[in-house]
C-alpha positions in Angstrom: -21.5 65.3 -17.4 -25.0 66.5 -17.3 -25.2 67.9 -21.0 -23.1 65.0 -22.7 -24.7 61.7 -20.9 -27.3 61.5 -23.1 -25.6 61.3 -26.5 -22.7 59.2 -25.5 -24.4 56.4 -23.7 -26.5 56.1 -26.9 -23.6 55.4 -29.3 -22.3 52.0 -28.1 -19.0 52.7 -29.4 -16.9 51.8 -26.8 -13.5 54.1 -28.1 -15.5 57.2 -27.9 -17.2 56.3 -24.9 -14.0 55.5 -23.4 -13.0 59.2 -24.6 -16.0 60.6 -23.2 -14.9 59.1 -19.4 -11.7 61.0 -19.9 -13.2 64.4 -20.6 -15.4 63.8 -17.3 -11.9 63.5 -15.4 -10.7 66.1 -16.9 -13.7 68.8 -16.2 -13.6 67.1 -12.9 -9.7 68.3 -12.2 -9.9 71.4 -14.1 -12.3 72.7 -11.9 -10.2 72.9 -9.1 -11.6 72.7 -5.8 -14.9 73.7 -7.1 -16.9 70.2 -6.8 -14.1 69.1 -4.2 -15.7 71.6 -1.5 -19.0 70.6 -2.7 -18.8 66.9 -2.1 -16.9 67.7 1.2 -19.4 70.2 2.1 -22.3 68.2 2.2 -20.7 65.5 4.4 -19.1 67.9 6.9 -18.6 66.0 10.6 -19.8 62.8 9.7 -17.3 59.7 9.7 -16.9 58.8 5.9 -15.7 55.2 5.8 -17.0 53.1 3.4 -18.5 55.3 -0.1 -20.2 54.0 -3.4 -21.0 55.7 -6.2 -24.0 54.4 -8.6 -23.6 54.9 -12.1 -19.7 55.9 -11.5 -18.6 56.0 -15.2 -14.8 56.9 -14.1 -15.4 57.5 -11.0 -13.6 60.5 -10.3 -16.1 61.5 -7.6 -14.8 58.9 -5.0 -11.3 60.5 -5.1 -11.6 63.1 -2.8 -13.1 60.4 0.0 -10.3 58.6 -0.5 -7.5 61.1 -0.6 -9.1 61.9 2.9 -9.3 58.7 4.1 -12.2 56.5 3.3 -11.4 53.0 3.5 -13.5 51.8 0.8 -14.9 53.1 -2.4 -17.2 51.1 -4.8 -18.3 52.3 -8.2 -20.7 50.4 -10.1 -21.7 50.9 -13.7 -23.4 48.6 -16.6 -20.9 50.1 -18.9 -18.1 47.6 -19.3 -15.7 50.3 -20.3 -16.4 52.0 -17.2 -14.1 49.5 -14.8 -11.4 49.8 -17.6 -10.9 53.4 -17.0 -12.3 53.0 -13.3 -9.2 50.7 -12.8 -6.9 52.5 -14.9 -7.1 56.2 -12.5 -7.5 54.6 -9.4 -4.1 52.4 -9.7 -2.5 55.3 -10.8 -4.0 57.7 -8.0 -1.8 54.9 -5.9 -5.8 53.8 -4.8 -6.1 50.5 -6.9 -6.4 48.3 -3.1 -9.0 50.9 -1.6 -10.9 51.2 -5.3 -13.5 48.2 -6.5 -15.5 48.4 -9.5 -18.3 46.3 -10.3 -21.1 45.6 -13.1 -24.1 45.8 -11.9 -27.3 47.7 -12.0 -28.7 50.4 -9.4 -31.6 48.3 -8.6 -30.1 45.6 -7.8 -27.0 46.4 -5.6 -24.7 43.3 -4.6 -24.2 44.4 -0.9 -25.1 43.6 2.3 -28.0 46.3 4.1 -26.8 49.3 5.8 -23.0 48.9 4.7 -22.4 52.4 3.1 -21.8 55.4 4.9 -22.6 57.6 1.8 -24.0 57.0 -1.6 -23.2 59.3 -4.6 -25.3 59.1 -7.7 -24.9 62.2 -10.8 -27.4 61.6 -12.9 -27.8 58.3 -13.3 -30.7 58.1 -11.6 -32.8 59.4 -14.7 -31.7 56.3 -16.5 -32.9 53.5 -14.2 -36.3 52.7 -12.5 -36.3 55.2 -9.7 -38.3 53.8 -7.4 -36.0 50.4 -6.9 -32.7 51.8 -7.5 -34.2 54.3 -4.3 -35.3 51.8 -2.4 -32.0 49.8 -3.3 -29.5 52.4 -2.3 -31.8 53.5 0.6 -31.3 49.4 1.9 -27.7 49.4 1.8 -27.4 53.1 3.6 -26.6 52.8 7.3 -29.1 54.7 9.3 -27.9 58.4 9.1 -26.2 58.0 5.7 -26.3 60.3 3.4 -26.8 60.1 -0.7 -25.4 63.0 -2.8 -27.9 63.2 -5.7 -27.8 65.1 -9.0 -31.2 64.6 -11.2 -32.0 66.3 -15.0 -35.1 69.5 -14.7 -37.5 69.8 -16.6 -35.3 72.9 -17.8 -32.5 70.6 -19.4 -34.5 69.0 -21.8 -36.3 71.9 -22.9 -32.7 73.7 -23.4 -31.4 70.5 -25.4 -34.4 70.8 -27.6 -33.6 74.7 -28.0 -30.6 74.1 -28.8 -31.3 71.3 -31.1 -34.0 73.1 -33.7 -31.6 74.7 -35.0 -30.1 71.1 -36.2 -33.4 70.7 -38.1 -33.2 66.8 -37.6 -36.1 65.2 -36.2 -34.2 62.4 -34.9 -31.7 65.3 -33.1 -35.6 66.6 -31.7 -37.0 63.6 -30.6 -34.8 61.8 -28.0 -35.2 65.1 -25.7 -38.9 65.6 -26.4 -39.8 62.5 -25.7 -37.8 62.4 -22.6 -39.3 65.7 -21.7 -42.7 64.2 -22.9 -41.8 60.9 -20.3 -41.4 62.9 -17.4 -44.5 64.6 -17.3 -46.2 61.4 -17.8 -44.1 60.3 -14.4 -45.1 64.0 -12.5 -48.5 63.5 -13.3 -49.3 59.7 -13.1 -46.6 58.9 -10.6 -45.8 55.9 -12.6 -41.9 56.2 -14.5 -42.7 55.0 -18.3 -40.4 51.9 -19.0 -41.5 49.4 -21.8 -41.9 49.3 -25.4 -41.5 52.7 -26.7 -40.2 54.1 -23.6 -37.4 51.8 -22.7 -34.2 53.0 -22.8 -35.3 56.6 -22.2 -34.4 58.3 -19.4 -36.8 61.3 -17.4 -36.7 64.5 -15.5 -37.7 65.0 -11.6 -38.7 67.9 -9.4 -38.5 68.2 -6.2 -42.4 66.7 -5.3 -41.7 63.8 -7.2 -38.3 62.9 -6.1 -39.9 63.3 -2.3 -42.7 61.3 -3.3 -40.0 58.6 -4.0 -37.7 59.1 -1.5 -40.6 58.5 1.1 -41.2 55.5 0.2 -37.9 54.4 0.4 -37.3 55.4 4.0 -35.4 58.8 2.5 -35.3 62.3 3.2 -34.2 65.7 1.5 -31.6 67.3 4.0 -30.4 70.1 2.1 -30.3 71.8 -1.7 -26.9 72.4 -3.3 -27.2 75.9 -5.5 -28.2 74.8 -9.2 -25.3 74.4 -12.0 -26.7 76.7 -14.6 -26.7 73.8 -16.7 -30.6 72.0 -15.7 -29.5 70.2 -12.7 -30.1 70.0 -9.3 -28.5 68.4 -6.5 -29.5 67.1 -3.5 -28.2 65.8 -0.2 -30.2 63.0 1.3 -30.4 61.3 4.5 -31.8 58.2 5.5 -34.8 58.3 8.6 
């Protein structure tokens, strides 16, 4: 998911975006019990009943809460085409009833406070304002909650530009550049770069700044899950 995001979200072509969503279930099954365990894992002892997952795309990570008994997952996305194929492999998982979808934003979350008794988001976060899509998620968290979070490094969009010279397009070179470019702006100045030139872009975190974030929203780092290879990291977070 990490290394495709980028480009598919910017084509706007609903078929292939649509194809892209059933390549991430895909990965997602062929890995076996892989990311299962992990998501398990990192919940271990602690009554799962209601889960939502920000920036879900498919959705695929709710399945395993379900299949164990979760009463409730919720994915939200702004892509459209997301609750199609949301819809589509939850009713035939035999989940449609325990399954909702909805379009909405991260940082602005239609749910009551403290409702959710865990919060995944892989790497959307990098696409939204962080600071209020924290603060949001932290709000409807009940106290003791955690939030399973996957950002972009530093690392990932210095490999996509690696990997991109060889294209010799500037347009390939730009978009990760200035991304990379973004994020430092964010490390140093602690404020994310959003309008005019930068909208639409997404940004890196390391661990100081995602603390520096998720104190203000009430958050904590619990524990680290080991690195992908791939320029991600993921993080399991409770709430104070």
């Amino acid at each position: 998911m990490q290394f495709t995001l980028t480009y598919i979200v910017g084509l706007g072509n609903e078929l292939e975006y649509r194809r892209y969503l059933q390549t991430e279930i895909h990965l997602f099954e062929c890995d076996g019990d892989g990311r299962v365990k992990a998501l398990i894992n990192t919940v271990t002892g602690s009554r799962i009943g209601q889960v939502l997952d920000v920036g879900c795309g498919a959705g695929q990570e709710l399945l395993p809460f379900l299949e164990r008994g979760a009463s409730l997952g919720v994915g939200i996305d702004v892509q459209p085409a997301a609750g199609e194929v949301f819809r589509e492999l939850f009713a035939e998982r035999g989940f449609g009833e325990r399954a909702v979808f909805i379009q909405t934003a991260g940082e602005a979350l239609p749910f009551g406070d403290e409702t959710y008794d865990l919060v995944i988001c892989r790497v959307a976060l990098p696409y939204m304002r962080c600071g209020e899509a924290l603060a949001e998620m932290a709000r409807i968290m009940r106290p003791g909650a955690r939030l399973i979070l996957t950002v972009h490094t530093p690392s990932f969009y210095l490999r996509m530009v690696r990997e991109r010279i060889g294209t010799f397009s500037p347009k390939q070179l730009f978009y990760p550049a200035a991304c990379f470019a973004g994020g430092l702006w964010y490390m140093i100045s602690g404020r994310q770069p959003r309008a005019g030139f930068w909208k639409g872009k997404e940004t890196f975190h390391t661990g100081s700044m995602l603390r520096r974030e998720l104190s203000r929203a009430g958050l904590r780092i619990e524990s680290e899950v080991p690195p992908d290879g791939k320029g991600g990291r993921t993080f399991v977070i409770v709430k104070t």
